[in-house]
Backbone bond lengths (Angstrom), bond angles and torsions (degrees), N, CA, C in turn:
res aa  C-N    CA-C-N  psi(-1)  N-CA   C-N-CA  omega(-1)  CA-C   N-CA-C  phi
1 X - - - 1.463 - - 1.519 112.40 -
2 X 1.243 112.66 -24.76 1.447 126.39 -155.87 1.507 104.31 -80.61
3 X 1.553 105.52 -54.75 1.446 126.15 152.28 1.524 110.77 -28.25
4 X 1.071 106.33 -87.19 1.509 117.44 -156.79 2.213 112.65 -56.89
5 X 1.452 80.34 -18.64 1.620 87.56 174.86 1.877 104.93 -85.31
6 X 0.836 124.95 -27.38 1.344 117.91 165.59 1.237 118.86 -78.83
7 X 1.694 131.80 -6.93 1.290 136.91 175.17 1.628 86.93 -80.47
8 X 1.166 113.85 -43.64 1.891 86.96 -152.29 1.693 102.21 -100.19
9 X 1.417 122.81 -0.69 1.362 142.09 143.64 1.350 109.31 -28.35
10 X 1.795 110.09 -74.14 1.464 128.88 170.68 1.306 129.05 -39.89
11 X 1.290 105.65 -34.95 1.623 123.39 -151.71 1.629 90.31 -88.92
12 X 1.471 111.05 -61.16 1.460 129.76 -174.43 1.623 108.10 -52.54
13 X 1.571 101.48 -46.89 1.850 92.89 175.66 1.418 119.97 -74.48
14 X 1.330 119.94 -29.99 1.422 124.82 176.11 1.595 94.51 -51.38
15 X 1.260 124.41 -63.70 1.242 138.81 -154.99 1.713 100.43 -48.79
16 X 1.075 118.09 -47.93 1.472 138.25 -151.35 1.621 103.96 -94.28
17 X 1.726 112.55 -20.39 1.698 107.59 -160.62 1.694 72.76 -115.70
18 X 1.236 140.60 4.41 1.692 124.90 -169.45 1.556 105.68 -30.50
19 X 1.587 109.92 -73.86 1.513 118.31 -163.11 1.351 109.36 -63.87
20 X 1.422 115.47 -48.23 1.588 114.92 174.15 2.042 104.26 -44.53
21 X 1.097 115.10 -37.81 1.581 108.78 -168.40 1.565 115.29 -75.97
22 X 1.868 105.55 -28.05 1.199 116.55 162.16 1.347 112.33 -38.45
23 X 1.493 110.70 -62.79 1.824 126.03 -162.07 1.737 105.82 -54.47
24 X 1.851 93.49 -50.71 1.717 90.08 -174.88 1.014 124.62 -65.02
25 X 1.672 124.91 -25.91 1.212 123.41 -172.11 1.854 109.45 -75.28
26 X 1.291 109.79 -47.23 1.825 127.15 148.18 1.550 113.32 -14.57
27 X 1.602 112.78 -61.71 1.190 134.51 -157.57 2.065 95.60 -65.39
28 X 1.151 99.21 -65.02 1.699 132.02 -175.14 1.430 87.21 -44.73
29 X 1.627 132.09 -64.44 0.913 124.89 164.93 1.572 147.58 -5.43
30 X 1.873 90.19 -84.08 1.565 110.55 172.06 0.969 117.33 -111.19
31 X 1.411 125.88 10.03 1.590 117.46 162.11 1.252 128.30 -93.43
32 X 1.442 123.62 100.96 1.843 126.47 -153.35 1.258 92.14 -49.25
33 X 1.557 117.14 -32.24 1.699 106.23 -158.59 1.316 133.99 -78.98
34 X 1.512 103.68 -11.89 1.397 140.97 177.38 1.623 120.49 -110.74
35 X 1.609 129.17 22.28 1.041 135.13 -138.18 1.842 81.81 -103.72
36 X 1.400 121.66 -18.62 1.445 116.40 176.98 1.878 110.30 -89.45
37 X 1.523 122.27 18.37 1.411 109.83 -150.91 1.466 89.63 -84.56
38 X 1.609 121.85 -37.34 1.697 116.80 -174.60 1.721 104.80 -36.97
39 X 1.449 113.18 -22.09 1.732 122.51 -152.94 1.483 98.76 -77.73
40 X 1.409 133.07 -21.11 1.744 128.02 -130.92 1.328 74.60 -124.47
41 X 1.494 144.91 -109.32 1.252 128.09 -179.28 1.590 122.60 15.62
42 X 1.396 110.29 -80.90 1.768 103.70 -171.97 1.675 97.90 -57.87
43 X 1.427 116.88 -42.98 1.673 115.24 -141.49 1.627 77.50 -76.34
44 X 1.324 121.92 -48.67 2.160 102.47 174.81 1.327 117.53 -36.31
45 X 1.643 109.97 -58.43 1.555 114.96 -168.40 1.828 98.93 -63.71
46 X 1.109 144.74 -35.18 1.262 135.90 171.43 1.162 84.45 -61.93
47 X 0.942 154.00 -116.80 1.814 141.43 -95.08 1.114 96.23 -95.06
48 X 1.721 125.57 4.05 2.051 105.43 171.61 1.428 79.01 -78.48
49 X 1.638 139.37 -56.45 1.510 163.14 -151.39 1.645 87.05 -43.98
50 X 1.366 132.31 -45.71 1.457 119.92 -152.90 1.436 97.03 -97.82
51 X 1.342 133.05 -7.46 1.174 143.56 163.90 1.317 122.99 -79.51
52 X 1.273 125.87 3.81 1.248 125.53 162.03 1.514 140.52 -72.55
53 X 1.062 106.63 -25.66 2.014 131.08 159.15 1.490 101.37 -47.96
54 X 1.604 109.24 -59.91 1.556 86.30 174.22 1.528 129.59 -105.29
55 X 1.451 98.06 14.93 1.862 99.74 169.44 1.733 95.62 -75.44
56 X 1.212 133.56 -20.86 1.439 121.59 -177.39 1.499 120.54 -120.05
57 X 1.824 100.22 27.22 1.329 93.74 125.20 1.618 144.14 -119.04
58 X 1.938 88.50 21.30 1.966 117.49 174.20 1.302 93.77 -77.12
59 X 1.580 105.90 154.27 1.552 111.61 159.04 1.328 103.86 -80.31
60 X 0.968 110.20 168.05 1.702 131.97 175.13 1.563 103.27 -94.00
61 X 1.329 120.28 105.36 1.376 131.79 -166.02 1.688 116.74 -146.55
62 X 1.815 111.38 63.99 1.130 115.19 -177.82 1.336 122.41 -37.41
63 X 1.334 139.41 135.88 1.460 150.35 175.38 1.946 95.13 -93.61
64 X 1.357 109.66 75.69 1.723 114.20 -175.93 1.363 94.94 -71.79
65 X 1.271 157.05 -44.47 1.404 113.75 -172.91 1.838 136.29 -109.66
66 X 1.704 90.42 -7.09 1.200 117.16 141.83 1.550 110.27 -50.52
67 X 0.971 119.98 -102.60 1.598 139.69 -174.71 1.410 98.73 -14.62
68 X 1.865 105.59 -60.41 1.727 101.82 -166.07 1.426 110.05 -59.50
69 X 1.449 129.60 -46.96 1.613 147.90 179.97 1.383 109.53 -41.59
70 X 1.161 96.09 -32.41 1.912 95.23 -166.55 2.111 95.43 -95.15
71 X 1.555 104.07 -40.45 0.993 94.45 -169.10 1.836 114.74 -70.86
72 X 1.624 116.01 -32.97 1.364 123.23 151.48 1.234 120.47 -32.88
73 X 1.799 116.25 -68.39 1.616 110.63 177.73 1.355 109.60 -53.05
74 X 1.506 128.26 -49.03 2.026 112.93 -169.21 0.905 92.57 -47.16
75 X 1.715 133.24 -80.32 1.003 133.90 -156.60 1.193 136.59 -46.57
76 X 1.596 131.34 -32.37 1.121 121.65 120.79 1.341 155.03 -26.92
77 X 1.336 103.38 -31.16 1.576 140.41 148.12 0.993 107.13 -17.76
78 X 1.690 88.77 -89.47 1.876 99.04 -172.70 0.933 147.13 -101.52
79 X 1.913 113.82 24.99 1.208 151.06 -140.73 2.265 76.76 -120.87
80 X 0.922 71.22 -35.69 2.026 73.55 -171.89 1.188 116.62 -103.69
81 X 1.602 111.00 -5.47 1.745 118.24 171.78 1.170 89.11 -67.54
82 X 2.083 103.25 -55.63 1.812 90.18 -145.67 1.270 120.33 -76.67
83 X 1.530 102.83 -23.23 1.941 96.41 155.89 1.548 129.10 -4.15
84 X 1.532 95.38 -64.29 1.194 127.90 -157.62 1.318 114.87 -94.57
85 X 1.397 118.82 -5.59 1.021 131.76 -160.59 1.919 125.64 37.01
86 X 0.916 111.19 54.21 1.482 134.73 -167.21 1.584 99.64 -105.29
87 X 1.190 116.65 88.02 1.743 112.72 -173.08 1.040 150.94 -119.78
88 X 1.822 87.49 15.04 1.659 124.78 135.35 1.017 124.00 -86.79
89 X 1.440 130.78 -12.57 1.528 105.97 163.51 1.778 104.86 -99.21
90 X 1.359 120.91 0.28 1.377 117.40 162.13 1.507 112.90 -73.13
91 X 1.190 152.10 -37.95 1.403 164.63 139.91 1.442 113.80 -23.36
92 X 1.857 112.37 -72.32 1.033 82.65 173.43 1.786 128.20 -101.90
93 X 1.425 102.19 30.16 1.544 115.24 160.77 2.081 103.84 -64.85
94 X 1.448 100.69 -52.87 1.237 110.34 -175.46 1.886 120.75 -45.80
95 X 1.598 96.39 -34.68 1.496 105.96 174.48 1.698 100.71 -31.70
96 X 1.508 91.16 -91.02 1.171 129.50 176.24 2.086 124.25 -25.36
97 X 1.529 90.09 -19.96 1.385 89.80 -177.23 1.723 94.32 -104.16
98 X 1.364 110.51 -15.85 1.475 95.64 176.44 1.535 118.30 -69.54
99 X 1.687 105.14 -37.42 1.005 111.42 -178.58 1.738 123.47 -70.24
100 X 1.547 104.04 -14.39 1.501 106.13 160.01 1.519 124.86 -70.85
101 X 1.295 99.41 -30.43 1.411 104.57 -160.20 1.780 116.80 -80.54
102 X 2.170 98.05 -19.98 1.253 113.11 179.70 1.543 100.75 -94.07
103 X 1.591 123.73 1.68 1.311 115.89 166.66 1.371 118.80 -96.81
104 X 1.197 120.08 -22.18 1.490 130.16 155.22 1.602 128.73 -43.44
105 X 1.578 85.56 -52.97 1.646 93.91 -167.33 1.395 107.81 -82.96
106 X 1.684 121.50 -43.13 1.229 145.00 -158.78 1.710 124.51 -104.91
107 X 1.071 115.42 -40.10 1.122 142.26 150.51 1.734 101.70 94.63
108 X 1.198 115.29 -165.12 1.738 110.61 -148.96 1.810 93.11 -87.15
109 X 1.088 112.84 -25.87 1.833 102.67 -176.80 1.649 92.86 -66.28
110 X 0.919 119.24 -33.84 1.499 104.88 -163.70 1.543 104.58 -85.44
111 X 0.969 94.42 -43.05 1.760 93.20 -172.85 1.357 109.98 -84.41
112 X 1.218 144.29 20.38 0.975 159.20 124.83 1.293 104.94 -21.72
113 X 1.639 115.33 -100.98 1.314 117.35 152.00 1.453 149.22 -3.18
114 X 1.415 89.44 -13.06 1.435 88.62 -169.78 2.012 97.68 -139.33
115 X 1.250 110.40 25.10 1.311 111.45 -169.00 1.452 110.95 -99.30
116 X 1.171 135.21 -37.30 1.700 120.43 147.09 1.171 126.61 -36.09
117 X 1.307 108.28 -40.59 1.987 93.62 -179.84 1.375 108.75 -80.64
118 X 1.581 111.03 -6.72 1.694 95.24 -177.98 1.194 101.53 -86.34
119 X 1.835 121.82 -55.18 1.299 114.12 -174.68 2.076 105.09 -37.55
120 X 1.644 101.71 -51.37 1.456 83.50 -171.70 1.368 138.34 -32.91
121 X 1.484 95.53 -41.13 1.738 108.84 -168.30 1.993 93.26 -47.67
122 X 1.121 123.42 -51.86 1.062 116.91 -174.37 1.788 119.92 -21.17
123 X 1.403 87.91 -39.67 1.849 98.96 -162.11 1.786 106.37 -63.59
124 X 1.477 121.58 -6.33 1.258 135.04 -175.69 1.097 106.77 -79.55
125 X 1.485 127.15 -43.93 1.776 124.09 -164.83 1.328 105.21 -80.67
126 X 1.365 125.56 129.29 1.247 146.78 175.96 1.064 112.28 -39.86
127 X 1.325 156.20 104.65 1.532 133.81 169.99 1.609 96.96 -72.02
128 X 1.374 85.13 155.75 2.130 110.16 171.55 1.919 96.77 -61.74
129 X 1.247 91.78 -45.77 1.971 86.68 -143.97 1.382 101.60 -95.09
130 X 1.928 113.28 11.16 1.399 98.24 162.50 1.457 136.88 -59.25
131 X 1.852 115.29 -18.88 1.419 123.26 -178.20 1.046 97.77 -57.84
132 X 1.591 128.17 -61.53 1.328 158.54 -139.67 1.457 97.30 -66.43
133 X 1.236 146.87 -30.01 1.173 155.07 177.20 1.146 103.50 -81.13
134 X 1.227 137.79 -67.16 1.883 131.50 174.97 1.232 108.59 -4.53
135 X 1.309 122.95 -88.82 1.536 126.38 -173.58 1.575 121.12 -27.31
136 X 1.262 106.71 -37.48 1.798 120.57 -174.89 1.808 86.24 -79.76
137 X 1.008 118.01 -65.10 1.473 118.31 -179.56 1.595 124.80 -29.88
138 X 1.630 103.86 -49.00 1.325 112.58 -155.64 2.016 90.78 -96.60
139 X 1.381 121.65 -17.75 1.400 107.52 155.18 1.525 116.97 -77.67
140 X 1.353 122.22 -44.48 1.421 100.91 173.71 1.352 120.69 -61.67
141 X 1.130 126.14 -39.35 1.342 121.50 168.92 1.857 142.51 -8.62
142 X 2.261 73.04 -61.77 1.496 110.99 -153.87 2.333 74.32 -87.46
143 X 0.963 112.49 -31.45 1.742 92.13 -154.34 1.331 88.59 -98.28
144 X 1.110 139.86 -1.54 2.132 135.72 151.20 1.588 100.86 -89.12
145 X 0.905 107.24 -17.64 2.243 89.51 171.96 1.307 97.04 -96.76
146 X 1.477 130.76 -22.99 1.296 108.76 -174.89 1.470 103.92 -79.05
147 X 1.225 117.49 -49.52 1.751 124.89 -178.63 1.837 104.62 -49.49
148 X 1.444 109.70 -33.36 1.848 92.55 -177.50 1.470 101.93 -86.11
149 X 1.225 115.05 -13.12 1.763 106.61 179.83 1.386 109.66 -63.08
150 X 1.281 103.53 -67.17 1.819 125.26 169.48 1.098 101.81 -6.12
151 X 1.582 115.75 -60.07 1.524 118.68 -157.32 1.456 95.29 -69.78
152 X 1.230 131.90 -31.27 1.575 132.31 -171.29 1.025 123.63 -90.28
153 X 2.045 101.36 17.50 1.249 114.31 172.67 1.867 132.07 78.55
154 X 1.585 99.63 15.46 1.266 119.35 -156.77 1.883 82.92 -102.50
155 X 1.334 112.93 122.37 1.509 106.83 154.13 1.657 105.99 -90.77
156 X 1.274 88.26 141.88 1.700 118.78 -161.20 1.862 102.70 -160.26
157 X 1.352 113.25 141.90 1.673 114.30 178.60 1.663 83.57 -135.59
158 X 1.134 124.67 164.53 1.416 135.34 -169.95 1.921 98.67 -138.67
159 X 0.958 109.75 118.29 1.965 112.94 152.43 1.328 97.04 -132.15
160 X 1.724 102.93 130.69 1.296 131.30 170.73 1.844 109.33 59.66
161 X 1.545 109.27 -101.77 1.150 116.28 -178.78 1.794 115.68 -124.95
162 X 1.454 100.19 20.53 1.430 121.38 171.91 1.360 117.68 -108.10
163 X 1.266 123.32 127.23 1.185 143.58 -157.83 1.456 101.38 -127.10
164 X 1.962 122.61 102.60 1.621 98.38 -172.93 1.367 93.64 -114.57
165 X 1.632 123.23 140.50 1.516 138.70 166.42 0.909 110.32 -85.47
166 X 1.812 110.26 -173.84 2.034 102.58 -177.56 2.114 75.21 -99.54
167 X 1.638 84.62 118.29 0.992 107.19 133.48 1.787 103.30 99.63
168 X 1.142 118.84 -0.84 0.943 164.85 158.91 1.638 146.49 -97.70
169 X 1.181 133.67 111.02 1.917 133.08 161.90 1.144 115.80 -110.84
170 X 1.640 117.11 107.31 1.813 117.31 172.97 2.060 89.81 -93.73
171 X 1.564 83.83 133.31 1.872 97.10 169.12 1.306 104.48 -118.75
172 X 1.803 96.50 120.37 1.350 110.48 -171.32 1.269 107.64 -85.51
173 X 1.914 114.91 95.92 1.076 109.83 168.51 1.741 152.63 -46.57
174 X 1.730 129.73 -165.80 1.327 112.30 133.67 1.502 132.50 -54.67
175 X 1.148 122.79 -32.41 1.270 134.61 179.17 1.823 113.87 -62.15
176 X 1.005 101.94 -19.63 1.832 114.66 -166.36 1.517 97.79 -123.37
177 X 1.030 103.44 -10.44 1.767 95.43 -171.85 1.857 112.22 -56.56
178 X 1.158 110.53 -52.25 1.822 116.30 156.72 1.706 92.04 127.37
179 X 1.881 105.92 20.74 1.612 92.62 -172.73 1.550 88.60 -96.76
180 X 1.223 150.66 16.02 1.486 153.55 167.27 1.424 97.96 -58.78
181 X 1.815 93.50 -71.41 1.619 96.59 -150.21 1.710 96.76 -99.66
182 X 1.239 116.06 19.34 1.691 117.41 150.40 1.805 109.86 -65.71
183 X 1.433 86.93 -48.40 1.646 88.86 -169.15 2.093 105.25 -59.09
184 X 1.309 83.57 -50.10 1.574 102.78 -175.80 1.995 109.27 -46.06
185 X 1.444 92.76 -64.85 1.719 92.97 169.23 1.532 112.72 -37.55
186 X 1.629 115.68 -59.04 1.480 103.42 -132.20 2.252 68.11 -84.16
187 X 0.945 125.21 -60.28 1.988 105.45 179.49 1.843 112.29 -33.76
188 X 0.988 151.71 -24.09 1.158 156.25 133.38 1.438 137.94 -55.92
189 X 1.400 117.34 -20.40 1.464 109.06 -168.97 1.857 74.82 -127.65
190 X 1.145 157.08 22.49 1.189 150.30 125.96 1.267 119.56 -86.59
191 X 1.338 122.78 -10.04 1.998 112.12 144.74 1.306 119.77 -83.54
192 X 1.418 114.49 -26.47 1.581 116.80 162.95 1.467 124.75 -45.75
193 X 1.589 108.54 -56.36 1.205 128.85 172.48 1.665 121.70 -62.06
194 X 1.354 107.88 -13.52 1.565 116.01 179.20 1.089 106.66 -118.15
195 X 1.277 126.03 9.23 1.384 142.25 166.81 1.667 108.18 -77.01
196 X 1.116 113.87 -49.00 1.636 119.31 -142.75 1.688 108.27 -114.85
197 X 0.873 112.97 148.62 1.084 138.36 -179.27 1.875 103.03 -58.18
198 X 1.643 108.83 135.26 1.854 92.30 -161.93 1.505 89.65 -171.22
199 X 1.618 117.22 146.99 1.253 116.90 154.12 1.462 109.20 -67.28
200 X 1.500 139.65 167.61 1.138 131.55 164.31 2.003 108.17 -56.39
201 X 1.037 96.25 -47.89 1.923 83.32 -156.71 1.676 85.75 -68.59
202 X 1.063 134.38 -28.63 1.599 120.91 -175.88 1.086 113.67 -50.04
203 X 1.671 108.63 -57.88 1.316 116.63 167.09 1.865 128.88 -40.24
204 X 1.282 92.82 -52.18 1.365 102.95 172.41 1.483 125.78 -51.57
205 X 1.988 114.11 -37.77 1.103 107.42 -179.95 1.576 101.32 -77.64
206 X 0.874 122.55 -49.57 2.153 127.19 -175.84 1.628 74.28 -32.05
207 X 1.692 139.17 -86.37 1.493 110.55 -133.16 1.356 107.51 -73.88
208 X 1.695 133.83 -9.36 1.143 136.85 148.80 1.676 124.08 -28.16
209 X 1.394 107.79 -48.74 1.322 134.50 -158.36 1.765 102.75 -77.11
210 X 1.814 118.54 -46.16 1.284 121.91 -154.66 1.525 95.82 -54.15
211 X 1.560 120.49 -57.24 1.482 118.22 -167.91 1.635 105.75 -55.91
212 X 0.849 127.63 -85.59 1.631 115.21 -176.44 1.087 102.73 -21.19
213 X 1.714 140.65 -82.21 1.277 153.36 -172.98 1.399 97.21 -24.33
214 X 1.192 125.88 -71.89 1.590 121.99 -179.53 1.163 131.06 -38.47
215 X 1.867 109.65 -50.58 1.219 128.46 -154.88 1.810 90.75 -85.14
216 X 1.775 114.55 -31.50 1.715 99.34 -167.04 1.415 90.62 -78.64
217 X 1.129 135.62 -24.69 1.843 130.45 -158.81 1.799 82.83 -70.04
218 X 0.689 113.02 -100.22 1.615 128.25 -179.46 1.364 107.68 -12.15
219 X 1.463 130.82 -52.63 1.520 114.23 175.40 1.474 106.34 -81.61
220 X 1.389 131.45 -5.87 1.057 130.92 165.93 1.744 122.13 -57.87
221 X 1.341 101.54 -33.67 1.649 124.35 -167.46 1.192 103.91 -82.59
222 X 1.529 120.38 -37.99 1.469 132.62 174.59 1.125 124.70 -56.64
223 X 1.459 121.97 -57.70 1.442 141.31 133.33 1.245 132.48 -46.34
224 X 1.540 115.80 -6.03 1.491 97.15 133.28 1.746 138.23 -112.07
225 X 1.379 87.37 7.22 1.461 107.57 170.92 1.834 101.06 -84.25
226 X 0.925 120.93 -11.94 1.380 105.77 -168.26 1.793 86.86 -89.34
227 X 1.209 118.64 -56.93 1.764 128.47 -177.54 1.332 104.61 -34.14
228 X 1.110 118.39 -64.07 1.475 131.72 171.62 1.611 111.04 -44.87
229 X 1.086 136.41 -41.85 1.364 120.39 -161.07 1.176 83.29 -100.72
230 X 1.600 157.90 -10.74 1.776 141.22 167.07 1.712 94.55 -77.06
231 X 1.246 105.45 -48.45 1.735 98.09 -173.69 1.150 115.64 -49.92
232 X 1.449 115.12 -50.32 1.354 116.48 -169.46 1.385 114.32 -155.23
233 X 1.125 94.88 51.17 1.574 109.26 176.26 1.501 127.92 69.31
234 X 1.229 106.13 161.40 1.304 126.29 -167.64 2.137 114.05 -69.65
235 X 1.790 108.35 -39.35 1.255 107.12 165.15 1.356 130.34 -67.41
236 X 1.350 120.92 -40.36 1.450 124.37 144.03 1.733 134.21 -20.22
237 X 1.195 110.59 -49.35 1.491 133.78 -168.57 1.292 107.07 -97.93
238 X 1.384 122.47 -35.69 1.454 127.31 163.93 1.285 126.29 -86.94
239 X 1.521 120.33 11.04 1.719 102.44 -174.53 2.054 77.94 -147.64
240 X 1.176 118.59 -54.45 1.684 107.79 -157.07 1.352 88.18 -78.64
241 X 1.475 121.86 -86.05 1.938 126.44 175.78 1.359 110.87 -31.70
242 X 1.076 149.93 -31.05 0.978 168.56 -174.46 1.781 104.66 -46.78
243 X 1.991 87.15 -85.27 1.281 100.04 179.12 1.833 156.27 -59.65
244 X 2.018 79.24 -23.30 1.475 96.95 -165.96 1.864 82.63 -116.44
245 X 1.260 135.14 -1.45 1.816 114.91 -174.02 1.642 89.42 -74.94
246 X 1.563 122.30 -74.44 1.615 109.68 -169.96 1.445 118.19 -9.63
247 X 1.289 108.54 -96.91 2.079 97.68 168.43 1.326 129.64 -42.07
248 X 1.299 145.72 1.15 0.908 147.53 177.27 1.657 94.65 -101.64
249 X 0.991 109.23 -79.69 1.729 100.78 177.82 1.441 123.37 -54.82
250 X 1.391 113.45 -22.57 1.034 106.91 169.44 1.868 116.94 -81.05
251 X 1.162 122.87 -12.90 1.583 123.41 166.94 1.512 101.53 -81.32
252 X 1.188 127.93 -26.17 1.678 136.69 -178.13 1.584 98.05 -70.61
253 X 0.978 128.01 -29.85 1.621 136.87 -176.01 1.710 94.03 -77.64
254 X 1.455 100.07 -71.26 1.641 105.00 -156.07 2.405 95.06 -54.01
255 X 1.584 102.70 -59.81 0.919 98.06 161.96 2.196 135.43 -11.50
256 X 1.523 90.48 -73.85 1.464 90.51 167.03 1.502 147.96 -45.19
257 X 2.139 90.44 -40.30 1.581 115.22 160.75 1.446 107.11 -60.05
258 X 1.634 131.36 -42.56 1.386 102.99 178.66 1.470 102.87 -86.70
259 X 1.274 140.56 18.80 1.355 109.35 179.66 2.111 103.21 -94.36
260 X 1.448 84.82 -16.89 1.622 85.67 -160.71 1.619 93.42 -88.45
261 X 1.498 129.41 -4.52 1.345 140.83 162.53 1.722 101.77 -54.86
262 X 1.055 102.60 -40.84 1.491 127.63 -156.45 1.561 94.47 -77.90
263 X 1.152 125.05 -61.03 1.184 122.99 174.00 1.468 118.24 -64.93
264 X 1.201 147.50 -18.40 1.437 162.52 -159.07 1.350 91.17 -110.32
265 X 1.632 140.17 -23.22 1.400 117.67 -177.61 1.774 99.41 97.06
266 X 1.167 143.32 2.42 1.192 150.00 166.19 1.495 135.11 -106.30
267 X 1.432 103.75 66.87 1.493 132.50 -172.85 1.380 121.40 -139.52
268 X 1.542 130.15 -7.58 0.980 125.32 147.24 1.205 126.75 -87.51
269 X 1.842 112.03 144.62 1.048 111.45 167.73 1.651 145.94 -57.92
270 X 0.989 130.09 147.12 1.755 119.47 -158.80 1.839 78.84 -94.26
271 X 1.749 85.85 139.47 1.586 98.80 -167.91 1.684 90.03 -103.63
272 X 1.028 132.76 33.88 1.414 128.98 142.83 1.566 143.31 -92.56
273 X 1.829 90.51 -23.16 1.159 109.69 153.14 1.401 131.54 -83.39
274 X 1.328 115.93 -34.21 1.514 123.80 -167.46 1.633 97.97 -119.69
């Protein structure tokens, strides 16, 4: 019975999120910033999947009026997003109704277990006001690469997201701003962190850590793209350094998060998952 009520659960929400799924898949598409979201979906359904060994040795102990309340309000939720066609707050209304619907049926020991991959799904829906942040990004960026160049003896003056050399202006675009692989870190170094074996506050400081970690790798790259184009010019720094530093600093980032895991005692794997 238990089965078959999550078949027509499935069937009924597919039915109901159709156009909203149109948008996300659209979104995943053309939104550079979201270009990993196809990734978060499967990588959730794996890690609720490795949690099943010990959802069956929980009883099955629906939370009925909890469960129903929460699952009533989403649904209301997104019964009035899609009105409106609002399809980020239908998405992550949807979080929230899964998590009613697995407190209903399943009840809180079980879904326990299974509550990181739901919050995760969250990390898929596009926010509106991620563009809107670039600009703040791509000036801080440009005025911490100009300040570490300085030190390397590079005269450089910075306005906004312009950076002018002798003889030379690199404009630190959206593309360079470091809010890509911010997003990218903190979706990566929060499966790391739910990966591993951790006191809670250890844990807590590592997801403390991803944003800095991101934000110094990235003005790090800037500042050395700026060195590079006085040393030896500006085509150099814009087409070879250019292409291959992002992943490189950006594994130098993820890198650091496990080393300081490493120091905190959070480097083994949790033997419930693996």
């Amino acid at each position: 019975m238990i089965t078959l009520a999550y078949v027509i659960i499935a069937g009924l929400t597919l039915l109901l999120l159709y156009p909203a799924l149109g948008w996300l898949v659209a979104s995943w598409l053309s939104n550079p910033y979201y270009s990993h979201g196809f990734l978060i979906p499967p990588v959730a359904a794996l890690l609720a999947w490795r949690q099943w060994p010990r959802l069956r040795s929980e009883p099955r102990r629906g939370e009925t009026w909890i469960g129903l309340g929460l699952t009533a309000a989403s649904l209301a939720a997104i019964v009035w997003a899609m009105r409106w066609q609002n399809y980020v707050a239908v998405w992550l209304a949807v979080v929230a109704l899964l998590t009613g619907i697995l407190l209903y049926l399943e009840g809180w020991l079980r879904l326990r277990h299974w509550l990181f991959p739901l919050l995760f799904l969250g990390l898929m829906v596009p926010l509106p006001f991620i563009d809107r942040l670039s600009p703040w990004f791509e000036s801080l960026t440009a005025r911490w690469a100009t300040a570490l160049a300085s030190l390397a003896g590079i005269a450089a003056t910075q306005q906004g997201g312009e950076i002018a050399l002798p003889g030379t202006t690199i404009v630190v675009g959206a593309p360079c701003s470091g809010l890509r692989s911010l997003l990218a870190m903190v979706t990566v170094g929060l499966i790391w962190i739910y990966l591993v074996q951790g006191r809670p506050a250890a844990k807590a400081l590592m997801v403390a850590a991803i944003a800095p970690l991101a934000i110094a790798s990235n003005v790090l790259r800037i500042a050395l793209l700026l060195v590079i184009a006085v040393w030896w010019g500006p085509e150099p720094a814009l087409t070879y350094y250019h292409d291959w530093s992002g992943l490189v600093l950006f594994l130098a980032a993820l890198g650091s998060l496990l080393a300081l895991g490493r120091v905190l005692g959070c480097y083994r794997l949790r033997d419930d998952i693996f």
